[in-house]
C-alpha positions as CSV (number, residue, x, y, z in Angstrom):
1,X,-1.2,-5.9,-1.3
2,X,0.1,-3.6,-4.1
3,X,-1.6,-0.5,-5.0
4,X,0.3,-0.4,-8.5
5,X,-1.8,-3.6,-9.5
6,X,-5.0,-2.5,-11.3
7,X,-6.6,-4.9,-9.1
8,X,-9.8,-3.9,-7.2
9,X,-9.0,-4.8,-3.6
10,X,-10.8,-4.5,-0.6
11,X,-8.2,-1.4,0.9
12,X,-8.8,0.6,-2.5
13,X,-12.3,-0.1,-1.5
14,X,-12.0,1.1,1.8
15,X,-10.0,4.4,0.8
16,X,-12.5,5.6,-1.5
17,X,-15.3,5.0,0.0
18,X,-14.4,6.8,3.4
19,X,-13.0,9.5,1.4
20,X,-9.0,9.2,2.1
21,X,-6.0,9.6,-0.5
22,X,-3.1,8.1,-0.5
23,X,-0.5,10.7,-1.3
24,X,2.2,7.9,-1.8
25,X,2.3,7.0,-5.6
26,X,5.9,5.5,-6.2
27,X,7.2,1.9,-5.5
28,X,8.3,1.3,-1.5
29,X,9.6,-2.2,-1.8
30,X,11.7,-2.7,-4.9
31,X,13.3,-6.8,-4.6
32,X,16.0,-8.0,-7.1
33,X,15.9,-11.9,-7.3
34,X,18.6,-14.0,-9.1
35,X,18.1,-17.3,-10.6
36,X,21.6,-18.8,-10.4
37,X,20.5,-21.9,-13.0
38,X,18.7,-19.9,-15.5
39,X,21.2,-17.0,-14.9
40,X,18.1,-14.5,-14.6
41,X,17.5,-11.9,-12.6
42,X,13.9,-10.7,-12.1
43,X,12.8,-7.2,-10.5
44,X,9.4,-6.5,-8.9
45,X,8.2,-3.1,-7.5
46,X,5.2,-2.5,-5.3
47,X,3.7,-0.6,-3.3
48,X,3.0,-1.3,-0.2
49,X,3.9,1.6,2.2
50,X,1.0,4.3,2.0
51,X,-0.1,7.4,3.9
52,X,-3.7,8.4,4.2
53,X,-5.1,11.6,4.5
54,X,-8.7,12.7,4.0
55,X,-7.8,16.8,4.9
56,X,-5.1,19.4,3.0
57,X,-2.0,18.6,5.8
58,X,0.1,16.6,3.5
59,X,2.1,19.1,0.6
60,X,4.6,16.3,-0.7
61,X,5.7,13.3,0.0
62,X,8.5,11.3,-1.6
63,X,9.6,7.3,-1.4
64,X,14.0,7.6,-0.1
65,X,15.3,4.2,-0.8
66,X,17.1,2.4,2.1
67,X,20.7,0.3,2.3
68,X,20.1,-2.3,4.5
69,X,16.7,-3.4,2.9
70,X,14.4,-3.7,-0.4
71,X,11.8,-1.7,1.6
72,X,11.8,2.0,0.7
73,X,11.4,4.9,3.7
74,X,8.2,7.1,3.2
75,X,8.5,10.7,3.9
76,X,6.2,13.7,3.8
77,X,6.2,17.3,4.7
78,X,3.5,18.5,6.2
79,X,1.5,22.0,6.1
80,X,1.1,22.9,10.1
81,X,0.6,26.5,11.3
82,X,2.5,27.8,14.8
83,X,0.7,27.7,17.7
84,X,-0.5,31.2,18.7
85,X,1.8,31.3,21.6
86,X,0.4,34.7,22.4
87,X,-0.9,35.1,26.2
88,X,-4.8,35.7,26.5
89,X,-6.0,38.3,29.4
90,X,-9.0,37.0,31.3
91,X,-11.2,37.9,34.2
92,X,-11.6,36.0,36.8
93,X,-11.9,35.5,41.2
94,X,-9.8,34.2,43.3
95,X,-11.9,31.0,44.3
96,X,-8.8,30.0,46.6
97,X,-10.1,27.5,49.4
98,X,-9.0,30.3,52.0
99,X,-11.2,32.8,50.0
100,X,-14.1,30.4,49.7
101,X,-13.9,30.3,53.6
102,X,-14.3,33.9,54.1
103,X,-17.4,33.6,52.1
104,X,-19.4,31.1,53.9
105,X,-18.5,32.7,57.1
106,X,-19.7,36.0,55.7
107,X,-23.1,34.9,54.3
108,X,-23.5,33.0,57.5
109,X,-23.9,36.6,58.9
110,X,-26.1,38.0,56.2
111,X,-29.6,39.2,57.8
112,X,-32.0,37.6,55.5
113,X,-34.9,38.5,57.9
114,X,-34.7,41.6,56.1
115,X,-36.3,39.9,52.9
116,X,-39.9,40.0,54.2
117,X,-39.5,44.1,53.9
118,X,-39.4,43.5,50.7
119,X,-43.4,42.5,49.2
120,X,-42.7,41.2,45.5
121,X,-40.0,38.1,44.7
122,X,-38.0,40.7,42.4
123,X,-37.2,42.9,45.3
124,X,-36.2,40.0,47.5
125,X,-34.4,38.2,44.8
126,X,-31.8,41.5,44.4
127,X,-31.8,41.8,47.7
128,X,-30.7,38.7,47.7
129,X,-28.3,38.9,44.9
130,X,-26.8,42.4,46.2
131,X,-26.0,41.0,49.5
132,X,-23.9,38.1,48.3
133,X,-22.5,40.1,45.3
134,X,-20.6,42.8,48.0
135,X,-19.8,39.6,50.1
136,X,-17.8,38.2,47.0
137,X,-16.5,41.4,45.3
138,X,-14.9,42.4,48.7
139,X,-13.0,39.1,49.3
140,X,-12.4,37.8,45.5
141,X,-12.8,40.7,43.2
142,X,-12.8,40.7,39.9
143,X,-9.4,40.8,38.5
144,X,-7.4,39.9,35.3
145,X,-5.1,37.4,34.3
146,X,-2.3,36.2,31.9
147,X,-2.1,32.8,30.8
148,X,-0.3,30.9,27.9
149,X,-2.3,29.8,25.2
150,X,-0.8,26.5,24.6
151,X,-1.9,24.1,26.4
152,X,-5.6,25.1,25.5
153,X,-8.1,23.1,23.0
154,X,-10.2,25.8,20.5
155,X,-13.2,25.1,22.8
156,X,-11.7,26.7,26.2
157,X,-13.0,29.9,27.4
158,X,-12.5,32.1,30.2
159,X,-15.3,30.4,32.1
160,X,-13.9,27.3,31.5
161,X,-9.8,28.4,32.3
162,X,-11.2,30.1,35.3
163,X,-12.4,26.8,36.6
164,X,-9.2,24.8,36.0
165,X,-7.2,27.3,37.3
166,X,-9.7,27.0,40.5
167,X,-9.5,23.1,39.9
168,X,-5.6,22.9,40.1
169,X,-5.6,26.0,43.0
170,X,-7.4,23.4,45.4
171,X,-5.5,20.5,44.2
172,X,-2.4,22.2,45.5
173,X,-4.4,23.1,48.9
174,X,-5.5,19.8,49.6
175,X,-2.1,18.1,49.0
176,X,-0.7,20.4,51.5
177,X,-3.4,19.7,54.1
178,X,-4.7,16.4,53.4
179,X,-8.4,17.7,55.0
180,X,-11.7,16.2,54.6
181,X,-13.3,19.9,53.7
182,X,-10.4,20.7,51.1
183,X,-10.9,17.4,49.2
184,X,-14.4,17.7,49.4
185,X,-14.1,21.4,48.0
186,X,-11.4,19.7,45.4
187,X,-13.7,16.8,43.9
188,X,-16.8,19.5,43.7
189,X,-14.2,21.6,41.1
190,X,-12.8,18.8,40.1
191,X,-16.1,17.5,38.7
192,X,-17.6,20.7,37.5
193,X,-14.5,21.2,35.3
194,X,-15.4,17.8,33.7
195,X,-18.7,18.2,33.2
196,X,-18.1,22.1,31.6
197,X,-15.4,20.7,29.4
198,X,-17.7,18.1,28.1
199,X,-20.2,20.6,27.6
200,X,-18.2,23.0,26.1
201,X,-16.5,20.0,23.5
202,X,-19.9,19.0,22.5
203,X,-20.7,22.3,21.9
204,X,-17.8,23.6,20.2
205,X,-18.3,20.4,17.4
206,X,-21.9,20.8,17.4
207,X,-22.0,22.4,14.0
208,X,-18.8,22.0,13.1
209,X,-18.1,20.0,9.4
210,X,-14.8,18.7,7.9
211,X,-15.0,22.2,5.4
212,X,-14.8,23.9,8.9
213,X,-11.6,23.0,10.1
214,X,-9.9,23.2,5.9
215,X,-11.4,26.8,5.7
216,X,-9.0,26.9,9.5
217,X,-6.3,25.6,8.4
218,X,-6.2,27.9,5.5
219,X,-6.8,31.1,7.4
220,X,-3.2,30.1,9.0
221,X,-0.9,29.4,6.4
């Protein structure tokens, strides 16, 4: 393969038609060759050493030549924006498995006899609602929360930090106690998280194009 030959090959093929460019334009294997009867010497460059891109990363790129071999080192320098390292703030409960606990306990001792005062479903469905609500705002209220930003994908919300930070909480709980009721509580979380990222992911690149993620990469330079 040599991409300086005006050939048609298959790979130019394949690079046009799925839209990449090879920013890599120079020779990357230049070989000397002596002919010790004839007393010629015959030179060939190629190029055989590409890098693709189909996006607006790549802002130069040059061919270094090595000393130890006719191949050539590629380099490029790349257009990537820092992280937003600032910490987001988030509501959330404290879900821990001692909290979670206190909860079934306490709606064990709800009266829900008191329902049939009630003579429509909207009545009984707050009443409902209202009794469970005090239950969880007096043992995991509402509170907010620092964490880091970077270690999170573009799709994570609070909902979805929440429950990975719930996730990890009874991870650490059940490999302190090794219990039957905190693993069971720990691959419930566990497989909510997974099914909310998925959710979220396939959500997030729903509607989402390649001109998307350019007009992104822009906003950050």
């Amino acid at each position: 393969m040599n991409l300086l030959s005006d050939v048609q090959t298959n790979f130019k093929n394949f690079i046009d038609n799925n839209g990449f460019i090879n920013f890599i334009t120079s020779p990357t294997r230049m070989a000397t060759r002596h002919f010790g009867k004839n007393k010629v010497t015959k030179q060939s460059e190629t190029l055989i050493d590409i890098l693709l891109h189909n996006g607006d990363l790549v802002n130069e790129t040059s061919v270094v030549k090595c000393p130890f071999s006719d191949h050539c080192f590629i380099t490029a320098e790349l257009l990537l924006a820092k992280p937003d390292n600032r910490p987001k703030t988030i509501t959330c409960r404290n879900l821990s498995i001692k909290n979670l606990t206190k909860i079934y306990e306490s709606i064990d001792c709800i009266e829900f006899k008191r329902m049939h005062l009630f003579n429509n479903i909207e009545d009984k469905w707050c009443f409902f609602k209202n009794e469970l609500m005090k239950i969880i705002d007096q043992i995991s209220p509402l509170r907010k929360i620092t964490v880091g930003q970077s270690n999170y994908f573009p799709w994570f919300d609070d909902e979805l930090i929440g429950l990975k930070k719930n996730r990890d909480i009874a991870y650490k709980k059940l490999s302190e106690s090794e219990s039957s009721f905190d693993k069971m509580i720990y691959d419930y979380l566990k497989r909510a998280y997974k099914d909310l990222n998925e959710e979220k992911i396939i959500e997030y690149f729903k509607n989402k194009s390649m001109s998307d993620f350019k007009k992104k990469r822009a906003s950050h330079n």
